[in-house]
Every structure is written in C-alpha cells, then in structure tokens.
N, C-alpha and C positions, 0 to 999 in steps of 0.2 A: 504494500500500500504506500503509494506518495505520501509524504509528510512537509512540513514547509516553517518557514518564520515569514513573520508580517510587519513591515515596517511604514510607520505614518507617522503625522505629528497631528493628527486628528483622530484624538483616539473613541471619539463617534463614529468615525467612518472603519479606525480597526476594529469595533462590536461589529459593524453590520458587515464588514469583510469575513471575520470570524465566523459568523452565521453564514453566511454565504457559502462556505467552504468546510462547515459541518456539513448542510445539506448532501454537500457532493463528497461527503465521508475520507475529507483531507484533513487528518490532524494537524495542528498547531501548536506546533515545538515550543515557543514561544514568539512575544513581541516588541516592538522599540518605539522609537519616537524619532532617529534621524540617523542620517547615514552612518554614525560611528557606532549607533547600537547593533546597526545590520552587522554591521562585522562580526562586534562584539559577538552577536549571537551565532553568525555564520561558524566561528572559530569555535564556539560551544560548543553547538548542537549536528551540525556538519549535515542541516538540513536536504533533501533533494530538490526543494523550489524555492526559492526567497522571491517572496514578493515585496515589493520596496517604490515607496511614493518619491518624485524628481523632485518637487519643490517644498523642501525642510529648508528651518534655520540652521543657520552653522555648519551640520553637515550634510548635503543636501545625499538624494539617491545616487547622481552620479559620482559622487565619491566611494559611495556604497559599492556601486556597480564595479568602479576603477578597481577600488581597491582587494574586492573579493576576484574580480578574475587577474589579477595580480596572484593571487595565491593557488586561484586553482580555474586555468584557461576555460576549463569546462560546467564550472558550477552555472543550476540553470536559473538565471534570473527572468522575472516576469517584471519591467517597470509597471504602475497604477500610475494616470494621469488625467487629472480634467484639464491638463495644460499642455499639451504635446510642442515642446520644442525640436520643429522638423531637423536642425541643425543637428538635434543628436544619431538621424536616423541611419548613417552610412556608418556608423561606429557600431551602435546599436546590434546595423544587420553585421559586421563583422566580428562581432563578439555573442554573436547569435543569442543577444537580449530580446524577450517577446516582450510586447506592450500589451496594455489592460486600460481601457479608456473609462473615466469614470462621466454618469453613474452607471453601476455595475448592472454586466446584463449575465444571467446563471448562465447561459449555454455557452456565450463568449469567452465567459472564466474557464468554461468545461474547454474551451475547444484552445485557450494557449496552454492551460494544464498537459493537454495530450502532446499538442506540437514541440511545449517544451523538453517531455518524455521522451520524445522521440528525435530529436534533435540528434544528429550527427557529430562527433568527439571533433574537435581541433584538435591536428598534430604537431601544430608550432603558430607559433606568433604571428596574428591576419596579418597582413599588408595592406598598408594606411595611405590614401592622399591626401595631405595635409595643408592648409594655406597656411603664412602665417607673416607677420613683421616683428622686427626689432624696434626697441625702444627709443635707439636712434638714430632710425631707419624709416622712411616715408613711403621704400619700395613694399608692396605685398609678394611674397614667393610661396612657390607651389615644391613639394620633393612628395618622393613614398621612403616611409619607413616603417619599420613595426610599429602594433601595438606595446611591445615593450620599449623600444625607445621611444614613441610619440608620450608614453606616459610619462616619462624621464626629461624631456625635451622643453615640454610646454613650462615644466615648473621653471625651467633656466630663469635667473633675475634680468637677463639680456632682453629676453622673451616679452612682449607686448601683447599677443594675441595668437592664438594658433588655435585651430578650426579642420575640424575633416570634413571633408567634401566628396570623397570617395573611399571606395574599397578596392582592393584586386584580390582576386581567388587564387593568387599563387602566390607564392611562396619565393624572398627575394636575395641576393645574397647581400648582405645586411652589414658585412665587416668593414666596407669602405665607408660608412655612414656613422658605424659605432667607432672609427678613430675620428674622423668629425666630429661628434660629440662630446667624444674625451676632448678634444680643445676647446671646444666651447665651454669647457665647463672651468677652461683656463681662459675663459675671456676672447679666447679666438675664434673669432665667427666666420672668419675666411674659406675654411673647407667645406663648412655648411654652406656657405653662397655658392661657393662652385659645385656642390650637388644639386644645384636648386635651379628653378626655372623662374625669373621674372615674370609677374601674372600683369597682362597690358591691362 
C-alpha cells in the first residue's frame, strides 16, 4: 500500500487533504507546514509520495522539492497548487514532479497517485537548459547543465537570476562544465561564459 507525508502551511487545507487521501486508503506518515519540515519528514519517515504545497513562508515546496531529490533522484513528489508557477514546469517534468491543482478533485488525486507509482527510475542527473545573468552583467545567457550542478550554480553570490527553460532527455558529458564551476566558485566567471550562449 502507498503511504505519503503532506506538507502545507494551511493546515485547513492538510485536514481536508488528509480526508481526501483516507478515502483513497493512503496513509499518512505524517505532516508539516513548509519546505524544511518536508524534508525533515522525508528523512524520517522515507515516505513513497510527498505531497508538498509551492507557496510557504521561508521554506517554500521548491526547496522541499530541490532539496529531497538532492538526496534521492527518485523520490516521488506530487506539488499541490492553487498557484501554478508555469516557470517551474520544465524542471518539474525533468525531475518527474507530478502536480495537484487545488481545489482538490478525488479522481485527479487518484490519477497523479498512480502516475507517480508508476513513474520511470532516473539513472543520472536530467539535463537542464538554463537562462541566467550575473550580477554584473546586463547580458542574459542560455548553457545545459545538470540538475546537480544547476542546483549548485544558481546559489553562486555572482548569480542574479537563473531560470530553466528547458529539459533534454539525454544524458550530457558534464566534466567541462563542472571545472567551470569550480572557478566560479573562485570568482571566475570566464569559463562559464564561454560555455554559454548569449540569449539576443
């Protein structure tokens, strides 16, 4: 039997997610209030579906999200959202996140329940198209790199903004990108410009 955690900062809406998800005889491991209890709990209870709300204070779901397939490429997250930020959606499908649109509908819960079941294992880190500018830098540049360096990459204090725009289904060789980053992380942004495309 699936079993899950449930994360919101509206915790009206985790009673009636709960009920929800009795009917359809899914236990509930436990529940949180914002993206750092997801983990908390993730790291617990070693759920098979986390369902986890985008917009909390402080730590919002995609921290939750970031941070749990950080740890394990394949755990299945389901986002909940009355807010669909479409910008998350080429990550999302790359980290094969299902989404749950609130208010809840029982057969649409039934039916990402299944797909998330069913989902397909990743064998290594998606490949990411990413836009992104420096702080100061006025150009917008486009490159691919992993989901494990894109997570790595954005936090840089150089970093202004970075954005994924797309995905690729294969698989890339990643070592010329990850000595660029080792410099960036010494201040030298040079090697990541010459990986990168100017976006007109």
């Amino acid at each position: 039997m699936v079993n899950c955690i449930v994360v919101d900062d509206d915790q009206d809406l985790v009673e009636i997610f709960c009920e929800l998800l009795e009917i359809l005889q899914v236990p509930v491991l436990g529940t949180g209030n914002n993206g750092q209890d997801a983990v908390n709990l993730y790291t617990q209870h070693k759920p098979e579906i986390i369902f986890t709300d985008l917009n909390m204070p402080e730590f919002d779901g995609l921290y939750a999200i970031e941070k749990i397939k950080e740890m394990n490429l394949n755990a299945k997250i389901i986002a909940v959202t009355g807010n669909y930020d479409v910008s998350h959606a080429y990550l999302f499908d790359a980290l094969n996140v299902g989404v749950v649109h609130k208010p809840f509908d029982v057969q649409k819960l039934k039916q990402a329940i299944t797909d998330a079941s069913l989902q397909k294992e990743l064998t290594y880190s998606p490949t990411l198209k990413i836009q992104y500018r420096f702080r100061n830098d006025s150009m917008l540049y486009s490159c691919l790199m992993t989901f494990d360096q894109y997570k790595n990459f954005k936090e840089l204090p150089t970093i202004l903004e970075c954005t994924v725009v797309s995905n690729a289904d294969s698989e890339i060789s990643s070592d010329e990108m990850q000595e660029a980053l080792d410099k960036a992380l010494d201040d030298d942004i040079g090697p990541v410009k010459d990986l990168s495309n100017v976006v007109s």
